[in-house]
C-alpha positions as CSV (number, residue, x, y, z in Angstrom):
1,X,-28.3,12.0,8.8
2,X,-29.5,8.5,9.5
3,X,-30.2,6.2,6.9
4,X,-32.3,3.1,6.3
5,X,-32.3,0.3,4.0
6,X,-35.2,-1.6,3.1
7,X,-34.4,-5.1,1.4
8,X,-30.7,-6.3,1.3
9,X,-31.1,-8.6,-2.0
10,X,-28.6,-7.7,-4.8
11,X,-29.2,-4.0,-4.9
12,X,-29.1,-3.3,-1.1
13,X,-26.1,-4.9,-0.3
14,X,-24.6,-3.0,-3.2
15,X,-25.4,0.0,-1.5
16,X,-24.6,-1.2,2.1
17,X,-21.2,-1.9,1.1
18,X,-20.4,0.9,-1.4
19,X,-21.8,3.7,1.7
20,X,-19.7,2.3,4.6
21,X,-16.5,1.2,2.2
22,X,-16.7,5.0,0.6
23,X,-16.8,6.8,3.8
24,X,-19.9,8.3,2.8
25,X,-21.8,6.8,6.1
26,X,-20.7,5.4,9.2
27,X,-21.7,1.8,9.7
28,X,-23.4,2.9,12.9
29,X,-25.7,5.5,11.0
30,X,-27.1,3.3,8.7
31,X,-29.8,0.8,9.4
32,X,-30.7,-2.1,7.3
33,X,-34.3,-4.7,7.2
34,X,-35.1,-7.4,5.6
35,X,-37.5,-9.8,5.1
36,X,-35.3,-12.6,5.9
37,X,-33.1,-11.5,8.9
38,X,-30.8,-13.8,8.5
39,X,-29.8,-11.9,5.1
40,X,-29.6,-8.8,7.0
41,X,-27.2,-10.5,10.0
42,X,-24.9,-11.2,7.1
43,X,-23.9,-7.8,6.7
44,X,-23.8,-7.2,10.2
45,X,-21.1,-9.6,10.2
46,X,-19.1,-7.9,8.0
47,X,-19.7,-4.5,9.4
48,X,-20.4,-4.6,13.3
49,X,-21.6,-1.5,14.1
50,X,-24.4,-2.1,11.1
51,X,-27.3,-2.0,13.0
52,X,-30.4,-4.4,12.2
53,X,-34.5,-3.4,12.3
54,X,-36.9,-5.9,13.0
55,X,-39.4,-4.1,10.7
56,X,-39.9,-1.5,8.3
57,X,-41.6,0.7,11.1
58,X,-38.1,0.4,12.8
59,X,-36.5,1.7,9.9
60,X,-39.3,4.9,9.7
61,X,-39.2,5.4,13.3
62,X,-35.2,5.7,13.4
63,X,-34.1,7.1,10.1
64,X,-34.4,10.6,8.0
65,X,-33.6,8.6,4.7
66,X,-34.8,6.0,3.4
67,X,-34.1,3.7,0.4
68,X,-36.5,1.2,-0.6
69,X,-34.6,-1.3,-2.6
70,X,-37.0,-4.2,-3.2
71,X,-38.3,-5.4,-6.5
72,X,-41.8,-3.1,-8.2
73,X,-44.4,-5.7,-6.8
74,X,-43.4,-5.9,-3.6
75,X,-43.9,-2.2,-3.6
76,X,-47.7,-2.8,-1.9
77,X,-46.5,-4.3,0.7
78,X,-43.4,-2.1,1.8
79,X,-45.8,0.9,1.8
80,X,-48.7,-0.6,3.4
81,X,-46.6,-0.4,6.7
82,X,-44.3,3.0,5.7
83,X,-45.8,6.2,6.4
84,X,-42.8,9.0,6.8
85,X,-43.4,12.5,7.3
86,X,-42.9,15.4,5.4
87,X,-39.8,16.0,6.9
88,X,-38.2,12.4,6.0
89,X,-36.9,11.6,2.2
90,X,-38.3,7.8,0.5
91,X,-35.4,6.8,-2.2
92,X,-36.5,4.8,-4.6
93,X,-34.1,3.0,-6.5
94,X,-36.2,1.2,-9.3
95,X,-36.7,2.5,-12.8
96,X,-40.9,1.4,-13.2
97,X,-41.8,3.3,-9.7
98,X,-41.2,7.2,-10.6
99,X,-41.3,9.8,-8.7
100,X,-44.9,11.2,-9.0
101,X,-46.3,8.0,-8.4
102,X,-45.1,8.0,-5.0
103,X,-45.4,11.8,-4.3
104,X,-50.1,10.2,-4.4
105,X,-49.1,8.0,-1.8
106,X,-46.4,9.5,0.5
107,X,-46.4,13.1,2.1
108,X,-42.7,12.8,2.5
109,X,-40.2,14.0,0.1
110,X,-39.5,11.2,-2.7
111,X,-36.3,10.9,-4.6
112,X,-35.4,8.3,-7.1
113,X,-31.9,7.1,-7.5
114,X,-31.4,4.1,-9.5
115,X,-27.9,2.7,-8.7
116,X,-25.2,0.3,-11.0
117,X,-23.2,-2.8,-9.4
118,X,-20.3,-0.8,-11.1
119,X,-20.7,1.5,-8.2
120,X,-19.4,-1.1,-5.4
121,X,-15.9,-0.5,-6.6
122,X,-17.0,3.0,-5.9
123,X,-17.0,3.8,-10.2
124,X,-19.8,4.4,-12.5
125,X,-23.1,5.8,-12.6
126,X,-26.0,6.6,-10.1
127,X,-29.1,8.4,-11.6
128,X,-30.9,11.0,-10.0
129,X,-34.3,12.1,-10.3
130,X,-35.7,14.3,-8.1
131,X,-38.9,15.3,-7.0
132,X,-40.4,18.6,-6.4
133,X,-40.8,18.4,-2.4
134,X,-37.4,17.8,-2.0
135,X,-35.4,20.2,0.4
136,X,-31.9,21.9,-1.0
137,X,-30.9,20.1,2.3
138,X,-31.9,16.7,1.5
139,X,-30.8,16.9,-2.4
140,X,-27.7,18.2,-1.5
141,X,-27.1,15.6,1.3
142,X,-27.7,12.6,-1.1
143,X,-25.9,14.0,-4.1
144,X,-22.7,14.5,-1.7
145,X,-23.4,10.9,-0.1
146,X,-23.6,9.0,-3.7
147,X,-20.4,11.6,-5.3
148,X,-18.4,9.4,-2.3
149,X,-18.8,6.3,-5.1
150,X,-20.5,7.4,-7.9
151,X,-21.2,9.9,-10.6
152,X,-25.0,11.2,-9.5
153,X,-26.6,12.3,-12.9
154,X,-30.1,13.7,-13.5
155,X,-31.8,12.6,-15.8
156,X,-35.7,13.0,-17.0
157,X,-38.7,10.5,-16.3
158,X,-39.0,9.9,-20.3
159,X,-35.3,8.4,-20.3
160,X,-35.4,6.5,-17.2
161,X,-35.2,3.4,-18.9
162,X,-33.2,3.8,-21.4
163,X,-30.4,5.2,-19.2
164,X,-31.1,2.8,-16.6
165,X,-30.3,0.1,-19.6
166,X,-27.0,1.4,-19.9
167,X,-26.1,2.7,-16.7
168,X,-27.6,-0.4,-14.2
169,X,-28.2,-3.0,-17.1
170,X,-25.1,-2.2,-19.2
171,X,-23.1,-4.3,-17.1
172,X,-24.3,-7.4,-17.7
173,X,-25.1,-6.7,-20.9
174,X,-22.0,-5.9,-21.9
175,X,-20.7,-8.9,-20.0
176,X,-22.6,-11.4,-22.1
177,X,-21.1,-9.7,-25.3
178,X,-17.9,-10.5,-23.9
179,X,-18.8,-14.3,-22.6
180,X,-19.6,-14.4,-26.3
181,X,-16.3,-13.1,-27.7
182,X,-14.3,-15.4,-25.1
183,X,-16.6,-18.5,-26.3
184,X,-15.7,-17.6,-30.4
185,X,-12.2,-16.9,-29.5
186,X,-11.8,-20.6,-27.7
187,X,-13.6,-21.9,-30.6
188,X,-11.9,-20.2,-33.7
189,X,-8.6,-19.4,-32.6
190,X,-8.2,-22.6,-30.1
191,X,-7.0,-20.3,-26.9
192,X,-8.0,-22.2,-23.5
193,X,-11.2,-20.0,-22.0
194,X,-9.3,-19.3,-19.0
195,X,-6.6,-17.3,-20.8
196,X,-9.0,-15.8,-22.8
197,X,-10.8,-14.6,-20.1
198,X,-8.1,-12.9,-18.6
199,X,-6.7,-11.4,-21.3
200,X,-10.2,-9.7,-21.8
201,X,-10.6,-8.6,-18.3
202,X,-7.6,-6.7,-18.4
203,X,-8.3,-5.5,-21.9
204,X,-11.6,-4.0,-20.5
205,X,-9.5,-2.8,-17.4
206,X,-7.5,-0.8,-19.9
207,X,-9.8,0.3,-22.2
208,X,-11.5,1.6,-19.0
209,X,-8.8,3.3,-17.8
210,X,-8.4,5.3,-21.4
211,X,-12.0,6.6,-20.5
212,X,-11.3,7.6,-17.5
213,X,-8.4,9.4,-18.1
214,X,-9.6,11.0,-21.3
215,X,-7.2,9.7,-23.7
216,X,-9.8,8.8,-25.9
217,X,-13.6,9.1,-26.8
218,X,-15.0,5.9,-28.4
219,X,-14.8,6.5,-31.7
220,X,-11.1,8.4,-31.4
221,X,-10.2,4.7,-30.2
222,X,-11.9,2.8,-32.5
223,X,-9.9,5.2,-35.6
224,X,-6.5,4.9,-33.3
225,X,-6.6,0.9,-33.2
226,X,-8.0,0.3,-36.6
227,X,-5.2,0.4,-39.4
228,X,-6.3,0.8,-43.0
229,X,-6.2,-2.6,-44.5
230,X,-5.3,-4.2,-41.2
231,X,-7.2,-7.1,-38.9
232,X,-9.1,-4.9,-36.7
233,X,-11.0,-3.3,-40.3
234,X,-11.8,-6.8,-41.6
235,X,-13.2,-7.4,-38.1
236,X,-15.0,-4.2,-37.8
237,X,-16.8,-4.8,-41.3
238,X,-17.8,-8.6,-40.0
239,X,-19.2,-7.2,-37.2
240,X,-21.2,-4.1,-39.0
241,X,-22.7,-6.7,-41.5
242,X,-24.1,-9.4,-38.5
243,X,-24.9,-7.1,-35.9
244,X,-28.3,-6.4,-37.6
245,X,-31.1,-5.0,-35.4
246,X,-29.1,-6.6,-31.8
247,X,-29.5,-3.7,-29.5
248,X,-32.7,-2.2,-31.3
249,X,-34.8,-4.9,-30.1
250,X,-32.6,-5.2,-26.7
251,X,-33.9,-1.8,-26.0
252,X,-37.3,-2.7,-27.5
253,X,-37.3,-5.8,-25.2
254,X,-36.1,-3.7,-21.8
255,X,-39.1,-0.9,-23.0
256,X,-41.7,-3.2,-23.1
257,X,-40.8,-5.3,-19.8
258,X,-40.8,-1.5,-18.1
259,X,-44.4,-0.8,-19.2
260,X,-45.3,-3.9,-18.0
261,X,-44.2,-3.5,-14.6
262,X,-45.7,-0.2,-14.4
263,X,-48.8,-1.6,-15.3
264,X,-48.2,-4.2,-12.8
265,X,-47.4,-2.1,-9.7
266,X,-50.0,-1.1,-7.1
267,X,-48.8,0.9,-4.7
């Protein structure tokens, strides 16, 4: 199957790179647009046989999936000039957009699939939802495509967010935790950033790795490295009496901006 790409910002570079460095599509079957060309000739540089639309009707006209990657309120416009046909699949890859509000506007089959940055080192999490046109032949085709680099998971329109928070936020959350830890180590302990720095990237490397291999769940780590008596308890009780309410209002903060946007969004 041919695919399309519409928008090539953060997310839909992501994806251009993580589908032709997987395997999962050839460079030649995949079509990307964007607003800005000259964004869109980037990738082409890196992957020659990338081919380039000069509009979104290019991208309709020549491909049998198509993934809308553009932020909520640019939505209106993007669909004032897409009109596929029943027998083409829309992917949406945005968290506020579901799937039933684009099944009122489109006759073609809709599928939301909101992708992580962790997937362009062909890792992490893509989540699937799935709507109730969709063909065994088109779900199966895109869960295959996105196993090539990530781990497709289906999850329910009342948990979009919150998964999306962890799967496609988590990242950078997680990140600034760790800018954080880096900064109070530098500051406390007197280390140099830099050498802090790596010594956490390659603590996270290895702490991913134990995941991955299933060593260890979380909390069989956090017994294993914490020694009655010893450092890591002390630090562990420090961080149970400051962490307060941190990531109940992150999540209350990431809710709210969600029904904000949906409230936003005409399509």
């Amino acid at each position: 199957m041919r695919y399309g790409i519409i928008g090539t910002g953060n997310m839909g570079s992501m994806l251009t790179h993580a589908f032709i460095s997987s395997g999962a599509i050839n460079a030649s079957e995949l079509m990307i647009y964007n607003r800005t060309k000259e964004k869109a000739e980037l990738l082409q540089e890196e992957f020659n046989e990338l081919l380039v639309a000069e509009s979104v009707q290019d991208i309709e006209t020549n491909c049998d999936i198509i993934l809308i990657c553009v932020k909520p309120h640019h939505y209106e416009h993007i669909l004032k000039h897409l009109s596929p046909s029943p027998t083409q699949c829309v992917v949406s890859i945005t968290s506020p957009v579901s799937v039933k509000d684009l099944e009122k506007v489109l006759s073609c089959q809709i599928v939301r699939i909101v992708p992580s940055i962790t997937n362009r080192a062909h890792a992490g999490v893509s989540l699937f939802t799935i709507g109730d046109r969709v063909s065994d032949e088109y779900q199966n085709e895109l869960l295959s495509t996105f196993s090539q680099f990530s781990k497709p998971v289906e999850v329910e329109e009342q948990y979009i967010r919150v998964a999306s928070d962890i799967v496609s936020c988590g990242p950078a959350f997680v990140g600034f935790l760790l800018e954080n830890m880096i900064e109070a180590a530098h500051t406390i302990g007197g280390i140099p950033k830099k050498q802090a720095t790596e010594l956490m990237e390659e603590m996270i490397i290895g702490l991913g790795a134990l995941l991955e291999q299933n060593v260890y769940s979380l909390p069989e780590l956090i017994k294993k490295v914490t020694v009655k008596g010893g450092v890591t308890g002390e630090g562990l009780v420090a961080l149970e009496e400051n962490i307060d309410d941190t990531f109940n209002v992150m999540f209350q903060s990431t809710h709210y901006k969600h029904y904000r946007d949906k409230l936003s969004i005409i399509l």
